[in-house]
SEFIZA-3560 file (N, C-alpha, C; in Angstrom, 3 decimals):
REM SEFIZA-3560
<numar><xx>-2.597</xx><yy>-33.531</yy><zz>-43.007</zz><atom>N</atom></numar>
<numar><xx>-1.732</xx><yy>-33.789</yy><zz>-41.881</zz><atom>CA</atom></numar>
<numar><xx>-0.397</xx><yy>-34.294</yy><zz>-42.383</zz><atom>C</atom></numar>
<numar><xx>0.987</xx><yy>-33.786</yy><zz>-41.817</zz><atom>N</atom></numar>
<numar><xx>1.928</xx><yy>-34.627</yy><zz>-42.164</zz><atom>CA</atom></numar>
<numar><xx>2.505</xx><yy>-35.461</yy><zz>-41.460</zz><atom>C</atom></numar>
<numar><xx>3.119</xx><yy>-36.465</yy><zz>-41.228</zz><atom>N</atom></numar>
<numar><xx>3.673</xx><yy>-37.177</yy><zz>-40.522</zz><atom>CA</atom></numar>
<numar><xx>2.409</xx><yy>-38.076</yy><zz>-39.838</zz><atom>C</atom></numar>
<numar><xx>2.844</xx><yy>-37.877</yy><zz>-38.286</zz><atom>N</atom></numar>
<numar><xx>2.346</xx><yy>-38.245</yy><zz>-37.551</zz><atom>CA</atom></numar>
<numar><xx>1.451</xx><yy>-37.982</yy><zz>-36.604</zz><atom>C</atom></numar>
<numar><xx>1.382</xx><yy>-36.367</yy><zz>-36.905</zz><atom>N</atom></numar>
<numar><xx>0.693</xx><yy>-35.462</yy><zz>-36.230</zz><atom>CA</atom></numar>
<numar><xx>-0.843</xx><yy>-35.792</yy><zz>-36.361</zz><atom>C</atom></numar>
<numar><xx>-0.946</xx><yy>-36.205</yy><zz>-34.367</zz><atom>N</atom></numar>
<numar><xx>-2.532</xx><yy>-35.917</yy><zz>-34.618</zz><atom>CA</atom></numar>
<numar><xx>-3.119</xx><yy>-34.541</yy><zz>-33.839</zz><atom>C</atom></numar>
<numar><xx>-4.217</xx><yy>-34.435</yy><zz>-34.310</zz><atom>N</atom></numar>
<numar><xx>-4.772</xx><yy>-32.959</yy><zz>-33.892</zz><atom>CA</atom></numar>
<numar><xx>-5.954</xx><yy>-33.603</yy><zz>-33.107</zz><atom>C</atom></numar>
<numar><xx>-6.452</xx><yy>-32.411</yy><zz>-32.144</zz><atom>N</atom></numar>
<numar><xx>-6.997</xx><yy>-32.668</yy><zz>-31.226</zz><atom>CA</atom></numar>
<numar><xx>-8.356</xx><yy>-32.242</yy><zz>-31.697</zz><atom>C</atom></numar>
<numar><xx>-9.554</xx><yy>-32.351</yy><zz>-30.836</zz><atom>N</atom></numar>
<numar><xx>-10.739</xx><yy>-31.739</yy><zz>-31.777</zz><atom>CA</atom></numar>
<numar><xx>-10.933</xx><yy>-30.315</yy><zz>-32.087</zz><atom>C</atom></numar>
<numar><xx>-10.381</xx><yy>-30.007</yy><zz>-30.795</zz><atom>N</atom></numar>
<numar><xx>-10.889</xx><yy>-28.023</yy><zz>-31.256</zz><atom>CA</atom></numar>
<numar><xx>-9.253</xx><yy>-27.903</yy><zz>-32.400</zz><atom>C</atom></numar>
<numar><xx>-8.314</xx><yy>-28.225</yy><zz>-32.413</zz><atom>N</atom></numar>
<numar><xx>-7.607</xx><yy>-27.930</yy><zz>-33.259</zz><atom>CA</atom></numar>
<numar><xx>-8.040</xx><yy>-28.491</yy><zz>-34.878</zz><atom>C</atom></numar>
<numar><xx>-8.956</xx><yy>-29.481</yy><zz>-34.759</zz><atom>N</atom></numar>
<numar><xx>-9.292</xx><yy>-30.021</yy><zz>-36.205</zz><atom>CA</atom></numar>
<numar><xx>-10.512</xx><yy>-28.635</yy><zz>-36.366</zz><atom>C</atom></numar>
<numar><xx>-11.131</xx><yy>-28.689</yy><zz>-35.315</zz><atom>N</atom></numar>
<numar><xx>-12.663</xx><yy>-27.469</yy><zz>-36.034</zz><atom>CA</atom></numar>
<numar><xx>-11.769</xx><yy>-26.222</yy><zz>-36.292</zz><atom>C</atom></numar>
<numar><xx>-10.935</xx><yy>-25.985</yy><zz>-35.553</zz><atom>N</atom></numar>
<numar><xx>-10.252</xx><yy>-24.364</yy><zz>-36.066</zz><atom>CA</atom></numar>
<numar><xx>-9.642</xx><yy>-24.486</yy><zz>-37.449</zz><atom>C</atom></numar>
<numar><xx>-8.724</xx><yy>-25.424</yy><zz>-37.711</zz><atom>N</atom></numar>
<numar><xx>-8.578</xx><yy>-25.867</yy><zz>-39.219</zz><atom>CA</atom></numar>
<numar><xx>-9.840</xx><yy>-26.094</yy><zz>-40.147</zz><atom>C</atom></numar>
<numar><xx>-10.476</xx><yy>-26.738</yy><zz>-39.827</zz><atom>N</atom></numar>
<numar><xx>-11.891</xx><yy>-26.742</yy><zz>-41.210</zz><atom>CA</atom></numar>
<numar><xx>-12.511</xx><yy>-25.449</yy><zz>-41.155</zz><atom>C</atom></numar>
<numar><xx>-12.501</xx><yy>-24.374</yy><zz>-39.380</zz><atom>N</atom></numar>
<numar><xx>-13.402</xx><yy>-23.345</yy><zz>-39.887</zz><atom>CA</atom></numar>
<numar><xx>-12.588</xx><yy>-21.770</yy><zz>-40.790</zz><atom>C</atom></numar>
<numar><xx>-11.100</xx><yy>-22.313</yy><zz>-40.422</zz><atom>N</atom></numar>
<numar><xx>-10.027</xx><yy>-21.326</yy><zz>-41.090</zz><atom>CA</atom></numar>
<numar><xx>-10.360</xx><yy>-21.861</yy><zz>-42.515</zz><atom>C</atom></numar>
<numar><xx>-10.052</xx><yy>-23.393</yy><zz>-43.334</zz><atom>N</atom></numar>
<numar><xx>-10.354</xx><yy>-23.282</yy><zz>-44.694</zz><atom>CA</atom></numar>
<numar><xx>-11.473</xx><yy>-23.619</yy><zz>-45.066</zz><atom>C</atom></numar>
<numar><xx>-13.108</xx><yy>-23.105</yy><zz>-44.473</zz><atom>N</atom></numar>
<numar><xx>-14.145</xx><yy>-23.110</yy><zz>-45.028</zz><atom>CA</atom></numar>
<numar><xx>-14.309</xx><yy>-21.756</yy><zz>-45.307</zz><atom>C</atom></numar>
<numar><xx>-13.641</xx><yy>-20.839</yy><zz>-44.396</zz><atom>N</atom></numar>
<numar><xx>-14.322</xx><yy>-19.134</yy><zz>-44.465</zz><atom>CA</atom></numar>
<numar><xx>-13.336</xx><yy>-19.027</yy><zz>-45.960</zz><atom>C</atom></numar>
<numar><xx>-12.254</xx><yy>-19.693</yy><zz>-45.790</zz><atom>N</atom></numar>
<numar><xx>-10.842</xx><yy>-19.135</yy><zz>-47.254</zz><atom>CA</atom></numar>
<numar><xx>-12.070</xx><yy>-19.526</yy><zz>-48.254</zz><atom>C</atom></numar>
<numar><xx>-12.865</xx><yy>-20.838</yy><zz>-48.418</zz><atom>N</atom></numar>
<numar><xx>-13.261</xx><yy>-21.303</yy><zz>-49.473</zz><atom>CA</atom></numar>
<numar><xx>-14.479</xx><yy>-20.238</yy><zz>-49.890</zz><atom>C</atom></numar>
<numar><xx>-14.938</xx><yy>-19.675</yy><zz>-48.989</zz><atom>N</atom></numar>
<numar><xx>-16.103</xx><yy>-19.316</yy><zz>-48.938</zz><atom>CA</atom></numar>
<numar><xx>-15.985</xx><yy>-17.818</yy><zz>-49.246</zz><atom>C</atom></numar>
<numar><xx>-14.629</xx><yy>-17.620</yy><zz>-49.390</zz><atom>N</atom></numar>
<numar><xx>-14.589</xx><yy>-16.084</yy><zz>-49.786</zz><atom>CA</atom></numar>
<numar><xx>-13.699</xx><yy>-15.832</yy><zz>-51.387</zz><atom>C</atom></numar>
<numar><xx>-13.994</xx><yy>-17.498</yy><zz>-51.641</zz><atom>N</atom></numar>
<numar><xx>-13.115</xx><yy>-17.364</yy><zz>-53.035</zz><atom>CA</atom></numar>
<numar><xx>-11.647</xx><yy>-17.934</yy><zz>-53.080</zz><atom>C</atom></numar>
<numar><xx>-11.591</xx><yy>-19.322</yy><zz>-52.433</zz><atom>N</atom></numar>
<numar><xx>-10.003</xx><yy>-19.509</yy><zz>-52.487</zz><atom>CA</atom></numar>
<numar><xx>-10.341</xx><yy>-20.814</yy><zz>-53.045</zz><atom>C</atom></numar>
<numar><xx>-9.378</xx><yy>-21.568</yy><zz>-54.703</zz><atom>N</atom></numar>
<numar><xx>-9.821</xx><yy>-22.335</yy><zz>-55.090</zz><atom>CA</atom></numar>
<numar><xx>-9.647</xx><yy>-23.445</yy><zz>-54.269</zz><atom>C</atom></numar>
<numar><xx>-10.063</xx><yy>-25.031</yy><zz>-54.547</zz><atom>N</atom></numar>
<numar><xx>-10.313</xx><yy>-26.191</yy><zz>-54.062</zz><atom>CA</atom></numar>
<numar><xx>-8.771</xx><yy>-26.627</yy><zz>-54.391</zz><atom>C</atom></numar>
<numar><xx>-8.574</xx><yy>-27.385</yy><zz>-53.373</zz><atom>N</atom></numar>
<numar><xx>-7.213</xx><yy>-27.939</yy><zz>-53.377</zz><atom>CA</atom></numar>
<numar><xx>-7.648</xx><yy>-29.674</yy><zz>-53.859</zz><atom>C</atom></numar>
<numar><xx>-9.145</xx><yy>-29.836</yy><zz>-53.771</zz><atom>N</atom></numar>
<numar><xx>-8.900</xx><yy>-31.516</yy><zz>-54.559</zz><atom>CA</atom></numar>
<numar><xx>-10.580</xx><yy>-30.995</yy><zz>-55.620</zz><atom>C</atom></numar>
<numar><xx>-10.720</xx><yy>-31.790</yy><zz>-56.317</zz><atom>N</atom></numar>
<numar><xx>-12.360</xx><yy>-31.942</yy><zz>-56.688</zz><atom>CA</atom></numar>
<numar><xx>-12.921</xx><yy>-32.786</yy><zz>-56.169</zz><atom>C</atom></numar>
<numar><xx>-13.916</xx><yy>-31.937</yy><zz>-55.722</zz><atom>N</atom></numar>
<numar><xx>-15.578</xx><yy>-32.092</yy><zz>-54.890</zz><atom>CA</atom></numar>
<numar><xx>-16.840</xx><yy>-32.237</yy><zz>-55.294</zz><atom>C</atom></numar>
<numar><xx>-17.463</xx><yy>-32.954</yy><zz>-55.223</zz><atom>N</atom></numar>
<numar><xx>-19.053</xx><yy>-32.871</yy><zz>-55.897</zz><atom>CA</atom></numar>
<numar><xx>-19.643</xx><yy>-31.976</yy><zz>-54.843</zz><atom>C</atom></numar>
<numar><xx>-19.275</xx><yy>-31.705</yy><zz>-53.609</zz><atom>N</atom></numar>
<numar><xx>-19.869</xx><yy>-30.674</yy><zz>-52.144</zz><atom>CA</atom></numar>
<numar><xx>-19.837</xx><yy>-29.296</yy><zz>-52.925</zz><atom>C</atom></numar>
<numar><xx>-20.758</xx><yy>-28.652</yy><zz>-52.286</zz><atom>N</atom></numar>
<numar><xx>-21.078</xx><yy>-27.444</yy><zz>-52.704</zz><atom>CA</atom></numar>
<numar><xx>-20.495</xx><yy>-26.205</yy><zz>-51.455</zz><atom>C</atom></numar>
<numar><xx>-20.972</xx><yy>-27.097</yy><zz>-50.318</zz><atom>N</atom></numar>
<numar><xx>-20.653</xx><yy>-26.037</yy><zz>-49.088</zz><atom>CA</atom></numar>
<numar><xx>-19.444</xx><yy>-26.005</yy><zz>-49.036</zz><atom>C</atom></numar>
<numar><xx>-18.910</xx><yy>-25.121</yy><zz>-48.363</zz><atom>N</atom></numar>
<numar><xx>-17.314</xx><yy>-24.696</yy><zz>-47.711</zz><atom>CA</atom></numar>
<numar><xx>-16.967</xx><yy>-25.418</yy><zz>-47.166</zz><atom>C</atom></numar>
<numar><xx>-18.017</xx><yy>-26.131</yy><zz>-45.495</zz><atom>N</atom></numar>
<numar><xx>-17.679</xx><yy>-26.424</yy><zz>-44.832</zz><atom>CA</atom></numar>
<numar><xx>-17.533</xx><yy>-28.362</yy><zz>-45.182</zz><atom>C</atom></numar>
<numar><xx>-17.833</xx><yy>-28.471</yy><zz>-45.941</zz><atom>N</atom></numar>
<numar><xx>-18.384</xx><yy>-29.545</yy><zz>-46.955</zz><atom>CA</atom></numar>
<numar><xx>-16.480</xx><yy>-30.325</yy><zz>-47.197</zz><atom>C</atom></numar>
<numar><xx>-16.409</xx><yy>-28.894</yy><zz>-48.264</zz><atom>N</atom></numar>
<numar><xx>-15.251</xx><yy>-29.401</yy><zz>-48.964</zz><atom>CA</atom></numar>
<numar><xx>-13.939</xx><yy>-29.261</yy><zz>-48.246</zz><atom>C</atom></numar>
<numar><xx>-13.790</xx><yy>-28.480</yy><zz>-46.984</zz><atom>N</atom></numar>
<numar><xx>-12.670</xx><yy>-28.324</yy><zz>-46.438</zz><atom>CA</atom></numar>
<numar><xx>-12.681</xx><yy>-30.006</yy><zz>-45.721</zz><atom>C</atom></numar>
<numar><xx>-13.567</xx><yy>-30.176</yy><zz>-45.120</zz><atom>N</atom></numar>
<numar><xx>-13.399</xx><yy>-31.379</yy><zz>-44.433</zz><atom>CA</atom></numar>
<numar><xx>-13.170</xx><yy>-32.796</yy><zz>-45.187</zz><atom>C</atom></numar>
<numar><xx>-13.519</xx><yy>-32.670</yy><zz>-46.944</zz><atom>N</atom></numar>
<numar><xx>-12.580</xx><yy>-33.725</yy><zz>-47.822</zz><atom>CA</atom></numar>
<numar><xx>-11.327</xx><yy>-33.085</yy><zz>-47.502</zz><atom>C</atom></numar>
<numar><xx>-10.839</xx><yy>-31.946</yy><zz>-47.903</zz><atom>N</atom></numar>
<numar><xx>-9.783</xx><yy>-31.476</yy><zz>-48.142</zz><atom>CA</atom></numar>
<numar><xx>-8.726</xx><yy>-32.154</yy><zz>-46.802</zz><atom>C</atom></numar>
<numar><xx>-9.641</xx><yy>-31.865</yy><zz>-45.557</zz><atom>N</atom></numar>
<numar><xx>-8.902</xx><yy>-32.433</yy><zz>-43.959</zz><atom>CA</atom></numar>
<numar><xx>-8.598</xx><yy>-34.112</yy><zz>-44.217</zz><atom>C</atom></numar>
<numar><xx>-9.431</xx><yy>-34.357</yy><zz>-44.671</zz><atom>N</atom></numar>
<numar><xx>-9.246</xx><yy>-36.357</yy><zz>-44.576</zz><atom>CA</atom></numar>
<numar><xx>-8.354</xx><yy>-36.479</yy><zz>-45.560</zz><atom>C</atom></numar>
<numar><xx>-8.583</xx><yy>-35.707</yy><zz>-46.976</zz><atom>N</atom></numar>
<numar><xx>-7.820</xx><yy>-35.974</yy><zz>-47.628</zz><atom>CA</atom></numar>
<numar><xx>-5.824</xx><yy>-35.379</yy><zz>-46.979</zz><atom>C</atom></numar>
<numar><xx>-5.974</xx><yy>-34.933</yy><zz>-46.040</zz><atom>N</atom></numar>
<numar><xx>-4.461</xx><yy>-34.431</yy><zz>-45.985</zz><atom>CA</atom></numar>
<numar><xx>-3.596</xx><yy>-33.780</yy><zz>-47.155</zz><atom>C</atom></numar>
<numar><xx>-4.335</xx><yy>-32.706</yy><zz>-47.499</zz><atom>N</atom></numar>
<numar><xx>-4.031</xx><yy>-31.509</yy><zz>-48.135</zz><atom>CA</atom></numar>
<numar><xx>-3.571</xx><yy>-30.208</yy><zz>-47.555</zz><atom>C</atom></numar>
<numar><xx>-4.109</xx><yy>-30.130</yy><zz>-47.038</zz><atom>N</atom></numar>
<numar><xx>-4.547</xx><yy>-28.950</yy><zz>-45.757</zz><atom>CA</atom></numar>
<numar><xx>-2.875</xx><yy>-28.594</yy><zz>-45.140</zz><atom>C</atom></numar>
<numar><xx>-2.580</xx><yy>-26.958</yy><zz>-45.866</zz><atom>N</atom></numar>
<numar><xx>-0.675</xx><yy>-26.799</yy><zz>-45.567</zz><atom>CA</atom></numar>
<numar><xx>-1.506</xx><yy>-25.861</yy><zz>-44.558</zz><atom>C</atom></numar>
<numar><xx>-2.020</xx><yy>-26.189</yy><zz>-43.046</zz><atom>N</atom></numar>
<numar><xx>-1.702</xx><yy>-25.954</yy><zz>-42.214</zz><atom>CA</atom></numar>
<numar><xx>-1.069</xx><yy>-26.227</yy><zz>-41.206</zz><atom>C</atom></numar>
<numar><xx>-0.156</xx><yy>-25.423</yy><zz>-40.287</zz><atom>N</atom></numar>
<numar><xx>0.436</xx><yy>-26.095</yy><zz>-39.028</zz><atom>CA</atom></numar>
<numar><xx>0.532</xx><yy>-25.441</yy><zz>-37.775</zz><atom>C</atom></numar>
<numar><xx>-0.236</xx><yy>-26.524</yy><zz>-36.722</zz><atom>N</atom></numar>
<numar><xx>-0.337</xx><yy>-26.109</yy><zz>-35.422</zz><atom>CA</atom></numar>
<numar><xx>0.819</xx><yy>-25.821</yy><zz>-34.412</zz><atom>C</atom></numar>
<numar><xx>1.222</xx><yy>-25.193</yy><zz>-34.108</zz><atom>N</atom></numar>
<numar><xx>1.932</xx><yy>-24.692</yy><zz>-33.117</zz><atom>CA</atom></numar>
<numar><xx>1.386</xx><yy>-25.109</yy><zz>-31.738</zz><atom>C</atom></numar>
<numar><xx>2.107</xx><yy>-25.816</yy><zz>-31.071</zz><atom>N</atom></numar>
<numar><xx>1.459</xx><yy>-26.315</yy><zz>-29.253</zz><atom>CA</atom></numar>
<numar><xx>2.787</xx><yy>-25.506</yy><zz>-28.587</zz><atom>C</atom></numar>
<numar><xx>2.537</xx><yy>-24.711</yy><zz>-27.519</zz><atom>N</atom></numar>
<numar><xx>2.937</xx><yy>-23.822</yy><zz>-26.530</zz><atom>CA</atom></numar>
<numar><xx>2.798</xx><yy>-24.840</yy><zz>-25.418</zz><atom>C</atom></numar>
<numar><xx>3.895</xx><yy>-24.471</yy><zz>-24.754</zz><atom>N</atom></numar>
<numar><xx>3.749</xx><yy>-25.457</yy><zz>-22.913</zz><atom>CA</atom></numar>
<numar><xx>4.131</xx><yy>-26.422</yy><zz>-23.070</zz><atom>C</atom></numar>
<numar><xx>4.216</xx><yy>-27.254</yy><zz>-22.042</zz><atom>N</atom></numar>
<numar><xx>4.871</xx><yy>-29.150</yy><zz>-21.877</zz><atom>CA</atom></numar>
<numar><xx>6.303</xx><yy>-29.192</yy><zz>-22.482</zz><atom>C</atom></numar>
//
């Protein structure tokens, strides 16, 4: 995450399930993990605030 941005829940699961399928099809680890699963290591990767994704909010 940068700043201040918080994400909402379905916007946090669409982020871990976008970089668990990347991990899971061969995209290296952005920190080291003792986790084995995808879904494992994206979600260090989320806490850790690694993760160069960014949400776009439409409306308001």
């Amino acid at each position: 995450m940068s700043g201040n941005l918080e994400y909402n829940r379905y916007e946090k699961a669409r982020i871990l399930g976008a970089r668990s399928l990347q991990l899971a099809y061969g995209a290296p680890a952005l920190i080291d993990s003792d986790q084995s699963e995808p879904i494992l290591i994206a979600a260090e990767e989320y806490d850790a605030g690694v993760l160069p994704f960014t949400v776009r909010r439409e409306g308001k």
